[in-house]
C-alpha positions as CSV (number, residue, x, y, z in Angstrom):
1,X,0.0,0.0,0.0
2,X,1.1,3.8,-0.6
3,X,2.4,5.4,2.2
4,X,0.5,8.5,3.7
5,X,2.2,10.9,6.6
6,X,1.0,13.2,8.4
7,X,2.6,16.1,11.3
8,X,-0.8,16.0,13.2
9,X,-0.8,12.8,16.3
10,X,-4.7,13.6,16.2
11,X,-6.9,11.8,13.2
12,X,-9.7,13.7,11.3
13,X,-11.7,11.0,9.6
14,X,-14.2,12.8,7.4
15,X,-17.5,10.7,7.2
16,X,-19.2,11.5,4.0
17,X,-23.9,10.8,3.9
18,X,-24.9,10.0,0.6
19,X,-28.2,11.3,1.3
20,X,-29.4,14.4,2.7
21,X,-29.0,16.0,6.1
22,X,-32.7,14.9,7.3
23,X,-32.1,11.2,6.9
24,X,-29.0,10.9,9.5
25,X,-27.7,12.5,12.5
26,X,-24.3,14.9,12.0
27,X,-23.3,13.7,15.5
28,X,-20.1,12.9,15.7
29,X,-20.0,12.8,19.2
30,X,-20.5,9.0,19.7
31,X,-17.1,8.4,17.1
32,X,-15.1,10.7,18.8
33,X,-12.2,9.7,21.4
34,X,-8.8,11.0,22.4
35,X,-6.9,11.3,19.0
36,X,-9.9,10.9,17.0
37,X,-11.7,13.9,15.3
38,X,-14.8,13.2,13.0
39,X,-16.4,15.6,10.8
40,X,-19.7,14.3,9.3
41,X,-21.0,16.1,6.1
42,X,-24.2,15.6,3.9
43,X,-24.3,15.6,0.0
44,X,-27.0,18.4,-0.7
45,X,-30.2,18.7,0.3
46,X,-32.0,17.5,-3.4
47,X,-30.2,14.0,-2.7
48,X,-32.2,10.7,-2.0
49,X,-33.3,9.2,1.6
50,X,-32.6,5.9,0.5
51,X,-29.7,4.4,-1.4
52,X,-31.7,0.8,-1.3
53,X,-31.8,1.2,-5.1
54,X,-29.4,1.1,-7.9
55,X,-30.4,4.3,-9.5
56,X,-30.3,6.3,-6.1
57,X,-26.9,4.8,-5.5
58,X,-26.1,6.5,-9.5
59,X,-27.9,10.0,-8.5
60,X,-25.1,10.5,-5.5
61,X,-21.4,9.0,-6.6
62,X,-20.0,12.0,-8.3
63,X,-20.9,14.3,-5.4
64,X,-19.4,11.8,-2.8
65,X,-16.4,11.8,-4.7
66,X,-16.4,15.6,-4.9
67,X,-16.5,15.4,-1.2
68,X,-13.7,12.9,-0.8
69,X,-11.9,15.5,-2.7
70,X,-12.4,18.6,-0.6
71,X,-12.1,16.4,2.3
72,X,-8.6,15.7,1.3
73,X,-8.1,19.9,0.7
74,X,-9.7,20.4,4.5
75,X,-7.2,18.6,5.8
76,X,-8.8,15.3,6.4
77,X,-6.6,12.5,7.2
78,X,-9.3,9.4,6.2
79,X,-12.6,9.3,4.4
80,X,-15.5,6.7,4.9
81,X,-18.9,6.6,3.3
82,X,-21.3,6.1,5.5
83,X,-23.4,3.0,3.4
84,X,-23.1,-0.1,3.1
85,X,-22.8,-0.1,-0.4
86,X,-19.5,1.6,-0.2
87,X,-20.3,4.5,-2.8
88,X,-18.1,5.7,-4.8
89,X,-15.0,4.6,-2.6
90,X,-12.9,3.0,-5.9
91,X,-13.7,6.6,-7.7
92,X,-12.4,8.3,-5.1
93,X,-9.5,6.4,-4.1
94,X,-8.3,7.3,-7.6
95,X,-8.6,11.0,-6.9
96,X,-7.5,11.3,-3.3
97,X,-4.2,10.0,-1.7
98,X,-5.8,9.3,2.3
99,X,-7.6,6.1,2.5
100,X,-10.9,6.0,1.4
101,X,-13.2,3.6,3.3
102,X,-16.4,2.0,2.8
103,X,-18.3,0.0,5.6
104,X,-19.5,-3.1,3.5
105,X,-15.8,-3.9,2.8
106,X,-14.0,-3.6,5.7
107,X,-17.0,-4.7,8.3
108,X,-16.8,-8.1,5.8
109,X,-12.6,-8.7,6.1
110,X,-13.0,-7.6,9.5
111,X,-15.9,-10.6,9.9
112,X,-13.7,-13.0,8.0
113,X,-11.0,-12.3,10.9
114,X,-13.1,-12.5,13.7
115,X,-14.3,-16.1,12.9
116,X,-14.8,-18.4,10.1
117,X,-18.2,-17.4,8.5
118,X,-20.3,-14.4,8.7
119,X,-23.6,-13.5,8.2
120,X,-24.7,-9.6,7.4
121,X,-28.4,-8.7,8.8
122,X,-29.6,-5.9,6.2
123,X,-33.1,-4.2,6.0
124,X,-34.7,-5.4,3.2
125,X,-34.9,-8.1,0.7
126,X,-33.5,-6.6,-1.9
127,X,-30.4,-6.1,-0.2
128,X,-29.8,-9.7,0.0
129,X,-28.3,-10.2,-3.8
130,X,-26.5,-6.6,-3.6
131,X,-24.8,-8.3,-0.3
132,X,-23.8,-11.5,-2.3
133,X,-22.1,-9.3,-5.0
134,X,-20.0,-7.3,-2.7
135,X,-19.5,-10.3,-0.7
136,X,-17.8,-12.1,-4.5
137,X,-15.9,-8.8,-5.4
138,X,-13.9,-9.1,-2.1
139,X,-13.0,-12.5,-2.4
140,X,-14.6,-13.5,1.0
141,X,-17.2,-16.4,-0.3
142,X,-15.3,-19.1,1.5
143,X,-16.4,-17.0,4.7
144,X,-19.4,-16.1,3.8
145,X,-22.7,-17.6,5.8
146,X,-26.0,-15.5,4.8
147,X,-27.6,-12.5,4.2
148,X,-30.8,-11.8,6.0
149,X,-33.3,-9.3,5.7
150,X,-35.0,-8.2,8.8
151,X,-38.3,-6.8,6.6
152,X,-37.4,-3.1,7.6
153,X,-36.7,-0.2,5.5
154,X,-34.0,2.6,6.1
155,X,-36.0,5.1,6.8
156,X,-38.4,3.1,9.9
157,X,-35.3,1.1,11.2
158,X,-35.5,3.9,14.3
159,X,-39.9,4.0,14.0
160,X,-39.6,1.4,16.8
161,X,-35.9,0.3,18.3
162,X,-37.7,-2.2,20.6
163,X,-39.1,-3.7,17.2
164,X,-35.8,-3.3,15.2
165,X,-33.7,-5.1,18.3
166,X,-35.9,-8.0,18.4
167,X,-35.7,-8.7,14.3
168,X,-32.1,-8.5,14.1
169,X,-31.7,-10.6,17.3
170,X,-34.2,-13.5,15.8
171,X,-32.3,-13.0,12.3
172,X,-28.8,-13.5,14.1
173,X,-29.8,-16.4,15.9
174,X,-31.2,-17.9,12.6
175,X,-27.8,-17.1,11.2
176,X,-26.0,-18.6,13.7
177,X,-28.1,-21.8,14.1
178,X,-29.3,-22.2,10.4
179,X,-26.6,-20.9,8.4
180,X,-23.5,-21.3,10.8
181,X,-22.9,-17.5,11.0
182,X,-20.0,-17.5,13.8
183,X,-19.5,-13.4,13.3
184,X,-22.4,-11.3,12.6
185,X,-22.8,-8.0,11.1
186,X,-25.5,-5.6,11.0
187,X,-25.9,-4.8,7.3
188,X,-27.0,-0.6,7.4
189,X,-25.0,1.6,8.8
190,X,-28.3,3.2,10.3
191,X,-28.0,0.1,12.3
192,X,-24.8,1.9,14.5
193,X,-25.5,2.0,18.3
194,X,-27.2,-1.6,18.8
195,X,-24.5,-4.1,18.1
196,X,-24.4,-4.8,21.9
197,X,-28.0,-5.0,22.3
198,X,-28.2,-7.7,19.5
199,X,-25.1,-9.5,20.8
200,X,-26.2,-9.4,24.6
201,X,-29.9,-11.1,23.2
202,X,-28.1,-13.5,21.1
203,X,-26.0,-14.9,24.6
204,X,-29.6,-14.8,26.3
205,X,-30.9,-17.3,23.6
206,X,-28.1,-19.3,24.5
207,X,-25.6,-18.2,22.0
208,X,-22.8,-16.3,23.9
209,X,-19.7,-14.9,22.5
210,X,-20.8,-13.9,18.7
211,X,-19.3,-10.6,17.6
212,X,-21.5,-8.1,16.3
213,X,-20.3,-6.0,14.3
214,X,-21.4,-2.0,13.9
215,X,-20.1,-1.3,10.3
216,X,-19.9,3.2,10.6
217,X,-17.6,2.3,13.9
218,X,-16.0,-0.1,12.8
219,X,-14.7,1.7,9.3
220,X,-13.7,4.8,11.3
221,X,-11.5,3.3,13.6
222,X,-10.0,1.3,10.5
223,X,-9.3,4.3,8.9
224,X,-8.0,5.7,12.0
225,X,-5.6,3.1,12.2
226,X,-4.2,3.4,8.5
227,X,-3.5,7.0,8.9
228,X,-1.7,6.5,11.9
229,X,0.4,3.2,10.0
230,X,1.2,6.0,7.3
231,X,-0.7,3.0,5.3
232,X,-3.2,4.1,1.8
233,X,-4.6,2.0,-0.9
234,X,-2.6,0.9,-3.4
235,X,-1.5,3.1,-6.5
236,X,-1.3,0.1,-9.0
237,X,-4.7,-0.8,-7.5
238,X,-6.1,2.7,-7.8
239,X,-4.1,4.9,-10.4
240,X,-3.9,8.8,-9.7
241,X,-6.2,10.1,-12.2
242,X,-6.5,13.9,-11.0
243,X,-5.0,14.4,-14.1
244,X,-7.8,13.6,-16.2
245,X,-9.7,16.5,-14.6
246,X,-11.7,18.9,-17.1
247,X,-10.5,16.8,-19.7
């Protein structure tokens, strides 16, 4: 991988919402720790409140790789998309030097080294086959258990948490018992802020010790890590094409 330095000992990880500012909180407070800044921005306020569709995943690349870029100007020492469909994160890892992070990818290699099959709980059915796809890009089908859908959209996963807990729990047992899931991880980054609750209700079904994994968290302290390694994605992976800019 390229190398990437920086002066600073604190880490500005730049979390970039491919859908407008309504649809998800710009707290960064529950991400931030000693050495760890987090600036959370929005694309603009005509984008989607749902990227579970191809063309609303289309209407919103160019403007996250836009942001990756002025990210990168700002100062920003990381940059993670904040969906599980990693958006635009090859795009802009040709345009940016700092790593470039989406949750899908790393929560699944970080599944695959927690335990030897993993199953991703995501909202809706659809997901399911957009899962399987990212899940053969990376290489990781060996280690791959399930996808399940817990029958709830994006936009009511927080109508009822009670409701939302209780799916993902009965999903992640299923995984575990059906499938052989031994990691498990919750497939919308909306999702953020309940991996314990699902993990503590799988050990009270009698299935202790399964790691959940929180995908948003997860990917920022990843790309926490690879700033401070001085580590980037690779440049024969992901050529430098500022160049081809206004061309």
């Amino acid at each position: 991988m390229t190398e990437h330095h920086s002066d600073s000992a604190r880490t500005n990880v730049h979390v970039i919402v491919p859908l407008h500012a309504g649809n998800r909180t710009s707290d960064a407070a529950p991400f931030e720790r000693d050495g760890l800044a987090v600036d959370i921005v929005h694309i603009n306020e005509n984008g989607p409140t749902t990227l579970e569709c191809a063309y609303n995943v289309a209407r919103v690349e160019q403007e996250v790789v836009d942001l990756a870029m002025a990210a990168e100007r700002a100062g920003a020492n990381a940059v993670v998309t904040d969906c599980m469909r990693d958006v635009a994160i090859a795009t802009a890892r040709e345009m940016v030097s700092i790593p470039v992070l989406g949750p899908g990818q790393t929560s699944m290699h970080l599944a695959a080294m927690l335990g030897r099959r993993f199953s991703v709980l995501v909202t809706l059915p659809r997901s399911i086959e957009v899962v399987e796809d990212q899940v053969m890009l990376h290489g990781l089908m060996d280690s791959f258990a399930s996808a399940r859908a817990v029958n709830i959209g994006v936009e009511h996963l927080h109508d009822d948490e009670e409701l939302l807990v209780k799916r993902l729990t009965e999903e992640a047992k299923a995984a575990v018992v059906e499938d052989g899931a031994h990691v498990v991880i919750l497939g919308c980054t909306a999702m953020d802020g309940i991996g314990r609750k699902v993990r503590d209700g799988l050990a009270g079904l009698g299935h202790p010790g399964i790691p959940v994994i929180e995908p948003l968290q997860a990917t920022i302290r990843v790309g926490q890590i690879l700033h401070e390694l001085g580590l980037s994605h690779s440049r024969r992976t992901y050529p430098d094409a500022t160049s081809y800019l206004g061309r």
